[in-house]
Structure formats: C-alpha cells, structure tokens
C-alpha positions as CSV (number, residue, x, y, z in Angstrom):
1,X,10.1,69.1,-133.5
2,X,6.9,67.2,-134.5
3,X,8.5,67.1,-138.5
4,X,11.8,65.3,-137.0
5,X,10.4,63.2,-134.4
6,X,8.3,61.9,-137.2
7,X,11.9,61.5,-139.8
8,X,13.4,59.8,-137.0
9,X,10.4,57.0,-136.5
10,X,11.0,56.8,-140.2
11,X,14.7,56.3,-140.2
12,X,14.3,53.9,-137.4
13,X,11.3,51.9,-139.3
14,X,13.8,51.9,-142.1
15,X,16.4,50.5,-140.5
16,X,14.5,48.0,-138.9
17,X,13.3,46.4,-142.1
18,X,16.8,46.6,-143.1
19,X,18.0,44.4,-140.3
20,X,15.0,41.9,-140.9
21,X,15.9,41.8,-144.1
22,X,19.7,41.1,-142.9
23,X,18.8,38.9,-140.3
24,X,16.1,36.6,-141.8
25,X,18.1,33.7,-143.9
26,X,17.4,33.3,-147.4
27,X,15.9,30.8,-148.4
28,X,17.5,28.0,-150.0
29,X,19.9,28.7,-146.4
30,X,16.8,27.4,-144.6
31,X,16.1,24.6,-146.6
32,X,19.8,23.5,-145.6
33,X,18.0,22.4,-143.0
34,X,15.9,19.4,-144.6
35,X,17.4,16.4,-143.6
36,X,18.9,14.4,-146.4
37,X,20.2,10.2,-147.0
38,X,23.9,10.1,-145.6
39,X,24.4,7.2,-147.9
40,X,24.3,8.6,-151.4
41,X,25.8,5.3,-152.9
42,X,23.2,3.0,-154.8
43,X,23.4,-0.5,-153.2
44,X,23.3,-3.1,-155.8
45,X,19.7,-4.9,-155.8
46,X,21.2,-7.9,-155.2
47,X,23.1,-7.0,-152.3
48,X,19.9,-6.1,-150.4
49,X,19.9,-10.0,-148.1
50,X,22.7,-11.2,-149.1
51,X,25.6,-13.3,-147.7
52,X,29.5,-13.2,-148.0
53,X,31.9,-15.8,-147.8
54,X,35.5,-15.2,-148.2
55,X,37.5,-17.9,-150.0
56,X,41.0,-17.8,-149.5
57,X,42.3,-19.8,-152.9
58,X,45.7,-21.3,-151.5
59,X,43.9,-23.2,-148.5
60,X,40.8,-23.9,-149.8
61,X,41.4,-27.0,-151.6
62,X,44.7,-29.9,-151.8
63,X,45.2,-28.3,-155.6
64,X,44.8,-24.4,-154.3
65,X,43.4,-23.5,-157.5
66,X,40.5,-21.5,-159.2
67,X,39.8,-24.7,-161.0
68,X,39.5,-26.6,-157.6
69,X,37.8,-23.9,-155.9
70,X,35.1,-23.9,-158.6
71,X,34.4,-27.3,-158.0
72,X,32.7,-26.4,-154.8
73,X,30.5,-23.6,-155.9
74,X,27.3,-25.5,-155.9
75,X,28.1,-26.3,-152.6
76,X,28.4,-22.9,-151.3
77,X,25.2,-22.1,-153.3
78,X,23.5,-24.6,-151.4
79,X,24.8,-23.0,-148.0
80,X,23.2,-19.9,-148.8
81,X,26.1,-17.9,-149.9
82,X,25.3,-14.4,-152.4
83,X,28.7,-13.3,-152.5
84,X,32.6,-14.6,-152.9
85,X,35.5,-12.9,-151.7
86,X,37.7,-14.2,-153.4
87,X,41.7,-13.1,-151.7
88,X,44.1,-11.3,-153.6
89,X,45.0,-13.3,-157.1
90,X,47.6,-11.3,-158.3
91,X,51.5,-12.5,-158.5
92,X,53.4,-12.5,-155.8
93,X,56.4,-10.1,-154.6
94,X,59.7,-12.4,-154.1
95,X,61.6,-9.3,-152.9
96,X,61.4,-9.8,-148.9
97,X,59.0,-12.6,-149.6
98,X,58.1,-14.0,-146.1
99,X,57.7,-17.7,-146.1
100,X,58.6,-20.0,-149.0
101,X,54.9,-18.9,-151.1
102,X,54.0,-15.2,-149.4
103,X,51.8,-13.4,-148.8
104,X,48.8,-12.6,-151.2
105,X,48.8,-9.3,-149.8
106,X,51.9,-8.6,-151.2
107,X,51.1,-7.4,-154.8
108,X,53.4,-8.3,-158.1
109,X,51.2,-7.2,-161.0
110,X,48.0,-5.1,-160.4
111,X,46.9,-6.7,-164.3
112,X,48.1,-10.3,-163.4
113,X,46.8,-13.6,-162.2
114,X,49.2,-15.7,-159.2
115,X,50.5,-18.8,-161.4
116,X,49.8,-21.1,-158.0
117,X,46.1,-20.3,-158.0
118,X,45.8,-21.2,-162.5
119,X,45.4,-18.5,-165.2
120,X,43.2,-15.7,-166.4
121,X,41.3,-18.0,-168.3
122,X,40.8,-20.2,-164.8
123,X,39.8,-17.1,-163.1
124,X,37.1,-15.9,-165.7
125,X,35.9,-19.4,-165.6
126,X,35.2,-19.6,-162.1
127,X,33.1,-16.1,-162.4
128,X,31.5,-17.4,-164.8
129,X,30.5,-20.6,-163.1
130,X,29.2,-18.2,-159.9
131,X,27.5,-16.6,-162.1
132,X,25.8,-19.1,-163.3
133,X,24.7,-20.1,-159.7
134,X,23.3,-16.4,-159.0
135,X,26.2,-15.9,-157.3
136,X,28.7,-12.8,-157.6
137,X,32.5,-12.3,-157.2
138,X,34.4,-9.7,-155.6
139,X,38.0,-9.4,-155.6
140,X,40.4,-8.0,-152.5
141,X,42.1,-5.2,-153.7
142,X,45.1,-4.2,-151.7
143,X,45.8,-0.2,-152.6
144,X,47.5,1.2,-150.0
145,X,51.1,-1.3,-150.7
146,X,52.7,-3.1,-153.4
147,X,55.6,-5.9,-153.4
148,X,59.2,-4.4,-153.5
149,X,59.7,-5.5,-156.9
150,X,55.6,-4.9,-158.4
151,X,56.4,-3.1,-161.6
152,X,55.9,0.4,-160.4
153,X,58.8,0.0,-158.8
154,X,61.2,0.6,-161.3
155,X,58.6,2.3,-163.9
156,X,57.2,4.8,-161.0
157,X,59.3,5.0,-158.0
158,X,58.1,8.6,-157.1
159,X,54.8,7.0,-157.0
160,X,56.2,5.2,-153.5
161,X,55.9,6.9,-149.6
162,X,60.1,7.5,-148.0
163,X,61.1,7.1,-144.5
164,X,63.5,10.2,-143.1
165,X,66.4,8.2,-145.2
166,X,64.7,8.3,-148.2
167,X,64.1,5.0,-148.9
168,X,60.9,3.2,-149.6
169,X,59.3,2.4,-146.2
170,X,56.6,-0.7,-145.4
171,X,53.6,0.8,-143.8
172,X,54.5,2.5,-140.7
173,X,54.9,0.4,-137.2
174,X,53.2,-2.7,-138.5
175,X,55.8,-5.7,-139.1
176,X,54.7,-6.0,-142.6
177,X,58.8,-6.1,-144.2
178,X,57.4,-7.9,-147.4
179,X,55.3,-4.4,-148.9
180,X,56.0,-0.8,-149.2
181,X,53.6,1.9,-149.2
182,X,52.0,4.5,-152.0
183,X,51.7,7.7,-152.0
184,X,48.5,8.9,-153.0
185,X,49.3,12.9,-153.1
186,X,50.6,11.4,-157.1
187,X,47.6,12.0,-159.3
188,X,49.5,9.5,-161.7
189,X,49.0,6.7,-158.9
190,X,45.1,7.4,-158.6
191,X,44.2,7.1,-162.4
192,X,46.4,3.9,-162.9
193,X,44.8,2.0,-159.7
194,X,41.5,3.4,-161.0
195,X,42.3,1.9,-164.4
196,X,43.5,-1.5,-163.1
197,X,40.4,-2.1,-160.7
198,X,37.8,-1.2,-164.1
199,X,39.8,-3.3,-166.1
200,X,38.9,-6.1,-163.9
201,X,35.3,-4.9,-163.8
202,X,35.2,-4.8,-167.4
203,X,37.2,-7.4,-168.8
204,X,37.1,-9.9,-166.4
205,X,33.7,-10.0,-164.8
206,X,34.0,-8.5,-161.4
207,X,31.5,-7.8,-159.0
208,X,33.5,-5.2,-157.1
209,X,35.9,-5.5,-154.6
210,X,36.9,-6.0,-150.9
211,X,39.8,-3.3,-150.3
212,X,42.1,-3.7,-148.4
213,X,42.9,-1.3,-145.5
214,X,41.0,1.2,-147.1
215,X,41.4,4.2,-144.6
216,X,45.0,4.2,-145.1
217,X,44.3,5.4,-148.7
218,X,42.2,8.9,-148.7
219,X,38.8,8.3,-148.8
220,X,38.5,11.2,-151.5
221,X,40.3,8.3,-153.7
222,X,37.7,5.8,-152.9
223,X,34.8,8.3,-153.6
224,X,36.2,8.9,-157.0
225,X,36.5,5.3,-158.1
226,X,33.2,4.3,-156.7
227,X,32.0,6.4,-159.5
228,X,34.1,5.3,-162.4
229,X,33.4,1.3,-161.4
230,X,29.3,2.4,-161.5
231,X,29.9,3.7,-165.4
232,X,30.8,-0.1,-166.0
233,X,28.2,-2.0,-164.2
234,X,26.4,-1.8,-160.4
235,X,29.5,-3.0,-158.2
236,X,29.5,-4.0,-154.4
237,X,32.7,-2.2,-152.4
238,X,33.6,-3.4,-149.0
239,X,35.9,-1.5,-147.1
240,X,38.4,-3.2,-144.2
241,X,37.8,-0.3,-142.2
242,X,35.0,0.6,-139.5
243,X,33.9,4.2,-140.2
244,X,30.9,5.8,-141.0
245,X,32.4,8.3,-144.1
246,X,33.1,6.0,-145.9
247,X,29.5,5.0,-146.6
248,X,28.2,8.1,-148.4
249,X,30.0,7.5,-151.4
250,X,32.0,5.2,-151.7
251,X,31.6,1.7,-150.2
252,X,28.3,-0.3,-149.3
253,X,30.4,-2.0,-146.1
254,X,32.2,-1.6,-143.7
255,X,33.5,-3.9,-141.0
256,X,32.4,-3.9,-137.7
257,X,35.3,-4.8,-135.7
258,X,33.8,-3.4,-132.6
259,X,31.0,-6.2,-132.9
260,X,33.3,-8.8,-133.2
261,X,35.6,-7.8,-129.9
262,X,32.4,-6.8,-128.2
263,X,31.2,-10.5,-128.6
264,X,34.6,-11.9,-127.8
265,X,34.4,-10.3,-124.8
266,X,30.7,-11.0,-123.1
267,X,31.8,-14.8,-124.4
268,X,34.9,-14.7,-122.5
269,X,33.5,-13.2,-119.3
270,X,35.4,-10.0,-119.8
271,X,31.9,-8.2,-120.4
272,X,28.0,-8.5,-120.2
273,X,25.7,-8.4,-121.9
274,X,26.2,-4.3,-121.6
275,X,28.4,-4.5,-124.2
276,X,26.5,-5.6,-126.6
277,X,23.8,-2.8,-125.6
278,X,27.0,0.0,-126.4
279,X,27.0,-1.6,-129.8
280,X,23.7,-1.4,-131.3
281,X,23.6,2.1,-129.6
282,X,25.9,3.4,-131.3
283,X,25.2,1.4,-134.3
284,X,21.5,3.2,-134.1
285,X,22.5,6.5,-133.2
286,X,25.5,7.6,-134.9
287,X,25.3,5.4,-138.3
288,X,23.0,5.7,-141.0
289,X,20.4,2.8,-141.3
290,X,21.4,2.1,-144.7
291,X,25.1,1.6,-144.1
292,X,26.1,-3.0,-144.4
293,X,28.0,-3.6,-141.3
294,X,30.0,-6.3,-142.0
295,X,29.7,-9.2,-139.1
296,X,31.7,-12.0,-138.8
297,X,32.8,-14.5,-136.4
298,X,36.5,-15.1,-138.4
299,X,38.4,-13.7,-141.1
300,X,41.6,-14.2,-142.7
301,X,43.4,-12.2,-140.6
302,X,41.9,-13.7,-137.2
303,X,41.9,-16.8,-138.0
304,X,46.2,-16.9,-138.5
305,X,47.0,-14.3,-136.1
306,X,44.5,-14.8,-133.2
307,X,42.3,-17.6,-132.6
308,X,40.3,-20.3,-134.7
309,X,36.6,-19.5,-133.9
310,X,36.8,-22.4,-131.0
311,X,39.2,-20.5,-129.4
312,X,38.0,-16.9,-129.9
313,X,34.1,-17.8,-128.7
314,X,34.5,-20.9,-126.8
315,X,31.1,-22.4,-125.6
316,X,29.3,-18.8,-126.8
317,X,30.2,-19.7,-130.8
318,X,26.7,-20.8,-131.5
319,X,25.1,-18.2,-130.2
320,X,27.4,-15.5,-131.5
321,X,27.0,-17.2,-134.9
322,X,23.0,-16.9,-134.4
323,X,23.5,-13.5,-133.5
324,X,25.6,-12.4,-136.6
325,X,23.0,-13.5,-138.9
326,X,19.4,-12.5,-136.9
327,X,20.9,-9.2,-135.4
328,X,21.9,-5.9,-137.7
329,X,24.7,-6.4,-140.0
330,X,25.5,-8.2,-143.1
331,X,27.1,-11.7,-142.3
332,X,30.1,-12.7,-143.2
333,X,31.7,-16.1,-143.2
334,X,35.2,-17.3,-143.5
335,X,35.8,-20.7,-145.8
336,X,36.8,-23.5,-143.5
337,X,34.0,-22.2,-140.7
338,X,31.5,-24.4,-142.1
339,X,33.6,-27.6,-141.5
340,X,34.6,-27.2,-138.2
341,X,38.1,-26.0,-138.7
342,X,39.8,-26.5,-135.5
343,X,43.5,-25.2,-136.9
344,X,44.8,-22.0,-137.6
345,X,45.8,-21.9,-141.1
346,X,49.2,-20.7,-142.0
347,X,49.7,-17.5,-144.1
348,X,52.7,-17.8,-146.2
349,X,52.7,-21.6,-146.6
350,X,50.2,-24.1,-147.9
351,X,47.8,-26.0,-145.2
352,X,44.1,-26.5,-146.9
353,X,41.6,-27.4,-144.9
354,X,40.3,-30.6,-144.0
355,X,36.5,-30.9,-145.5
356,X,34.1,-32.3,-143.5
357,X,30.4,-32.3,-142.5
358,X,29.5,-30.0,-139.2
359,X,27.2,-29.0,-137.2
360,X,28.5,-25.5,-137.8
361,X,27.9,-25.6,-141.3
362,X,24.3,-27.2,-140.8
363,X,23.8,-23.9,-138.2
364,X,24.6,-21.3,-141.1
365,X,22.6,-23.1,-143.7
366,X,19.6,-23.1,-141.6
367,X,19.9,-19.2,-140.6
368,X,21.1,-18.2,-144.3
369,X,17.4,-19.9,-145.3
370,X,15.9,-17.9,-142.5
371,X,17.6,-14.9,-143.6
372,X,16.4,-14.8,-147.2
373,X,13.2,-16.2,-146.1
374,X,12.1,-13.1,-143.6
375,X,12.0,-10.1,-144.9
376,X,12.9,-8.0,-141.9
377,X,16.3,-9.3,-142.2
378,X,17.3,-8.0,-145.0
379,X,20.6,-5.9,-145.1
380,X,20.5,-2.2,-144.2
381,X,17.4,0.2,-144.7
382,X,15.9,-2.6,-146.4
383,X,15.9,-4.6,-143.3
384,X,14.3,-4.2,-139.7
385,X,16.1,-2.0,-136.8
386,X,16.7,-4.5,-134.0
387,X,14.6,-3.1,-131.1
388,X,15.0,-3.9,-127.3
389,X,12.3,-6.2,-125.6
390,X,12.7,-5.4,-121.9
391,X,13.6,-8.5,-119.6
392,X,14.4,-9.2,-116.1
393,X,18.3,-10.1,-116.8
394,X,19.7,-7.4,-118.8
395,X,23.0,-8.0,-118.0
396,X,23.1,-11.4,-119.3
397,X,20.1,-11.9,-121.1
398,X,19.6,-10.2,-125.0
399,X,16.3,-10.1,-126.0
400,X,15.2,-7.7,-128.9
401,X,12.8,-8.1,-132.1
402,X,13.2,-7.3,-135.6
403,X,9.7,-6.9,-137.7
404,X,8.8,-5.5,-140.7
405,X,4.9,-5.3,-141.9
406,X,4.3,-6.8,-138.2
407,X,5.8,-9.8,-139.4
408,X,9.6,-11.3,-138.0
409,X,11.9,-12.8,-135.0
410,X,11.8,-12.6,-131.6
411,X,14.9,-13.9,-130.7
412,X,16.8,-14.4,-127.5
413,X,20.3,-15.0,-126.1
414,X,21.3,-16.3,-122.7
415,X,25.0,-14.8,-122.7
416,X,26.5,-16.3,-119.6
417,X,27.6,-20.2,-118.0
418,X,24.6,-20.6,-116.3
419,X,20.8,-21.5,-116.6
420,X,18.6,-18.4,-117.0
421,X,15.1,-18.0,-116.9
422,X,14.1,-14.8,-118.6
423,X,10.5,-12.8,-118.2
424,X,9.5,-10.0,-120.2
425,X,8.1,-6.4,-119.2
426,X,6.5,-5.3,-122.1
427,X,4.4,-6.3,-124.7
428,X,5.9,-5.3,-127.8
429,X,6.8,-9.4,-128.4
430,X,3.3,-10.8,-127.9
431,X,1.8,-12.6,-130.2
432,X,2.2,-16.2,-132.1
433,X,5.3,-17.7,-133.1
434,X,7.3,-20.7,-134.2
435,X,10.2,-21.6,-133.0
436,X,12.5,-21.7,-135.8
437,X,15.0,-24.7,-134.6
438,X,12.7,-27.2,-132.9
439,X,9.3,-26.2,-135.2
440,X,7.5,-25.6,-132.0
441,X,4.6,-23.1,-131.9
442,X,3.9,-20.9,-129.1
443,X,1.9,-17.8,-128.0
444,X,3.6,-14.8,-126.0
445,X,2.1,-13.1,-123.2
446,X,2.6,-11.2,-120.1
447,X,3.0,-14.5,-118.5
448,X,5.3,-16.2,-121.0
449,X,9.1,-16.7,-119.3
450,X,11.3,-18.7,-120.8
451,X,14.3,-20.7,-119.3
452,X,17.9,-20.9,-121.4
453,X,20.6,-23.2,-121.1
454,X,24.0,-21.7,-120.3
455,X,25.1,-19.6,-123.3
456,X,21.8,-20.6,-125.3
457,X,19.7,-19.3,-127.8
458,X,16.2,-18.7,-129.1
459,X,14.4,-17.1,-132.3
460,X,11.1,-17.4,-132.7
461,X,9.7,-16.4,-136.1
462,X,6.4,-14.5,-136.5
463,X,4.6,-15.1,-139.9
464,X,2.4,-12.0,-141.2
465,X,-1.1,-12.4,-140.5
C-alpha cells in the first residue's frame, strides 16, 4: 500500500511538472510582451519642424507655370516654408473632361509633365531652385484613378475596377465622372505605379509625395513602396487619409480632418471648447507620439467645395491659425492663405490669385519663426506633448503648455464672442515668460489671471534657464 501510495505521489509530482512545463510560456512568447515603436518608418531629418505649403500650379500665378511659380520661391522661404506640395503635374484626361482645362486629379500620363504648367525641363528646374533654398518638393500622386483615356486604358484595361455592367466605373458614389478606378488585386498595376513614382524620385528630384486618397488603395501597396522609394533616397509620404496604420510603414502623415471640423465647429458655436479636449485625447491616447498629423486651416479641396478660410472660421481664424502651428500637428498651409484670399478658386478653370500683403501672412511668418526657433515644437516624438493647464473656463477657455528641457509655450485661447478672464489651478505654468506678440515679459503665479478678448489668443514663450 505504502509502495503505491508512494508511485502515485510520484506520478502526480510528474505530472505536475509536466503541466508547468505546458503551462509556463516560452520565452521569446513572453518577451512578446515588451512594448515596441508603432512607427517603424524613418522620418526624414529634415522633416523633424518643418512646414508644408501646397501650391496649386494653375492658380498660383497669371502665367500658371513652373517657371512663374519658381519665381516666388524665395518668398515662400522667407515665410518659413520646408516643404512644397506641389498638385498633380501630369497631362490631363480630355475623356469626360469637366470644365474647359480639368481637373489635375484626373491623370493622362503617370511619366508626363501637363503642357499648361511648362515642361520636364521647367519642372526639374523649379526642384532645383527649392533646393537650392533648403527647400524640398513633394509631388501629389493620385493612385487609386486615372483619366478615361490615361494610357493604361487601351494598353491594360484588365488593370481597371467594373461596375455590375462591366464597364469601367468612376469611384463608387462620389460624382467624380471625369476618372475611373484601379484595381489593385493586378500585381502588374502595383509594380508599374511603384516604377512610375521612383522614376520621379530618381530622375527628377523628388522629395516624396502627397497621395491622393490613399486608403482607397490597400495600405499593403503603400507599405511596399515606402520601401522601394527609401532604396533611392530618404523621402517624405503624406497620406490624404486620417488613420493611424498607415503610419507604421508607410507614410510619415496623415491628415487630421477631425481637427479641422472640430475647430470649425467651436468657431461656429456648434461646439466648445469640449471638442477640442476629444481631439488631443484621442490624439494622445490612441496615436503613436511619433505619427505628423497634418493641420490645416484650407486645402485644395476646402477651399473650392466649402468655404474660403473667412468663411469656414469667421472671427476664430486667427486663433485657429495660432493653434495649428503651437498645438500637436504638423502645419499645413494652402497658397493664396497668406494673402488674404477672400474667393474660392475654381477647379477646372483658371482664376490665380490676387497677391497682396496681409496680416495673415505676417501671422504665419511670425509663428513659422517661432516654430523653428523652440524646440518643443518640433513635429512628432521630436516635439513636446501638449499638456492641460487647468483653468476656471474650460468650456471656452484652452490653456495647455508644451516644454521640452523645461523650456517652451504657454499658450492660451479664449474660444468664444465674449471677454474672458481666465485663472489657473495649478502650477505646472509658473514661471517667467515673454509674450511672444507684444514682447512683454511676465511672471506666472497662483495669482496671475489673465483677461482675453472675444475669440483671442496668447503664447507666452519660456526660454531655458
């Protein structure tokens, strides 16, 4: 009895080392564990506090040409701009054409240059001449749609989406008659647009690219070319699209659309200051630190469709403008911004702005400076998280520093049509500052409240001591 009470303990000792043995995890499964960077993709250096500004070619001069548009580079050097967009510069589909010139969106030739805006030679000159400047070029690459009659038309028509008739179909529900979409289940497709963006890398001089729409083509796409643009040279991507995959291998920004309508909303009383606060949650909690959000007060897009930045922001314009640049994000501004434009510019026909000197372009230059100047406002992981400072009227009143090396901004918004006089709860914002716009000094305490005008604005910069 003793003998097989004894073999059972044994058996049961046994097994229980077993299951231990089953039940602990290996361990490179445990290492699993160790967190790791989302974003895997390298941000060029030069990328780290820089600025965009998207030039739309046809408008931005009488002569809507690279030649003309590279006229006015030092200018935009001097306003603090890194980066040009530069819209799409290929030919133009005439199939379905809307308007009497069409849209640039509607792609001819992936390998040629739009005769309205000059030649190759034009083009490589005005890289060039950026270049020169410390300035870098990115062009809008539209992927997910071509022109009916873009060569691939006739050369690869399997390489084109069907309706349920069979016939090539514009992307679904939107009114956009002038393109038809790709299918990019056609390994064929993917190597040729692969080809066609290095070849503009490579030969041309490229910078990288704004693409266009980029979650309607698979993000698996993106990945792939991200890495085949990097065996060329270090290249910028910037995704039209607002989601946080896309940043771990494939583009450096996104945009940040919900910014934008968040903004538009506290400025036309449809909102508080509240939702603001859902933005930079969300922006802190569910998106990687090192992910560019692009923000912007206009675009292409907005600017033709919806509202001129007047219009869309109303007596709030300066103070979302202030925010764009001193808050999270990268900043983006749209040609025409800096002069006031008070017109929405048509899309398919020619209307160039009217150049002029504006308070609104004086505003960006002085925050651009400031941007480059303070470290903690640098783009990204390289930059300072914006954190709360606690005050009194947090439904109209946004209040929050940025520092890095205990050096930074305190800056602060009055979001609403009337006078407010803010005070402050904590301490995290005491100390010495100047204020950045009127050069004042002044010393933050428990005591310190200050008073706003309706939809006014401070920042207060604190030099490291």
């Amino acid at each position: 009895m003793i003998r097989r009470r004894r073999m059972a303990q044994g058996l049961a000792l046994l097994f229980s080392l077993v299951g231990a043995c089953q039940s602990a995890p290996p361990a490179e499964e445990s290492r699993s564990y160790a967190p790791k960077p989302y974003v895997e993709v390298v941000h060029p250096t030069w990328t780290r506090d820089a600025v965009i500004y998207q030039l739309n070619t046809r408008q931005f001069s009488e002569e809507g040409t690279f030649a003309a548009a590279q006229k006015a580079l030092p200018r935009l050097k001097d306003l603090g701009v890194d980066i040009i967009w530069l819209m799409p510069v290929h030919p133009i589909g005439e199939v379905n054409r809307k308007g009497s010139l069409g849209s640039p969106y509607a792609v001819k030739d992936y390998y040629g240059v739009n005769p309205e805006f000059g030649t190759l030679e034009d083009l490589k000159a005005f890289i060039d001449a950026a270049h020169d400047l410390g300035m870098y070029v990115i062009l809008d690459w539209v992927a997910n749609h071509t022109a009916w009659d873009n060569v691939l038309v006739t050369e690869h028509p399997d390489w084109y989406e069907r309706d349920w008739k069979g016939d090539f179909m514009p992307t679904p529900w939107w009114d956009w008659s002038d393109i038809i979409d790709l299918d990019y289940s056609k390994t064929a497709l993917r190597e040729y647009m692969a080809q066609a963006m290095k070849y503009w890398v490579e030969e041309v001089g490229v910078d990288g690219f704004r693409c266009d729409v980029a979650g309607y083509v698979p993000l698996d796409f993106w990945e792939v070319v991200r890495r085949e643009l990097e065996t060329v040279k270090p290249v910028f991507m910037l995704a039209e699209w607002e989601g946080r995959d896309a940043h771990a291998r494939a583009f450096d920004a996104t945009y940040a659309w919900s910014w934008n309508n968040a903004v538009h909303a506290v400025a036309k009383g449809e909102a508080d200051v509240g939702a603001l606060f859902g933005y930079y949650s969300n922006n802190e909690s569910a998106w990687p630190q090192d992910a560019y959000r692009l923000v912007y007060i206009s675009n292409h897009d907005q600017n033709a469709w919806e509202a001129t930045q007047f219009e869309r922001f109303g007596d709030a314009l300066e103070a979302a403008i202030v925010l764009s640049v001193v808050g999270e994000g990268m900043p983006m501004i749209y040609n025409g911004q800096e002069a006031g434009n008070e017109k929405r510019l048509a899309f398919f026909e020619k209307d160039p702005i009217v150049w002029r000197e504006h308070p609104i372009g004086a505003l960006y230059r002085k925050l651009f400076a400031l941007k480059r100047a303070v470290p903690a406002l640098a783009n990204g992981a390289t930059g300072a998280r914006m954190i709360p400072v606690v005050n009194d009227a947090p439904s109209k009143v946004l209040s929050f520093v940025r520092f890095k090396d205990s050096a930074g901004v305190f800056a602060v918004f009055n979001f609403s049509p009337e006078p407010r006089t803010a005070r402050f709860e904590e301490s995290l914002h005491h100390g010495a500052y100047m204020n950045y716009f009127s050069g004042e000094e002044i010393v933050f305490d428990g005591k310190t409240a200050l008073t706003l005008e309706p939809w006014g604005y401070r920042v207060f910069v604190k030099a490291r001591r």
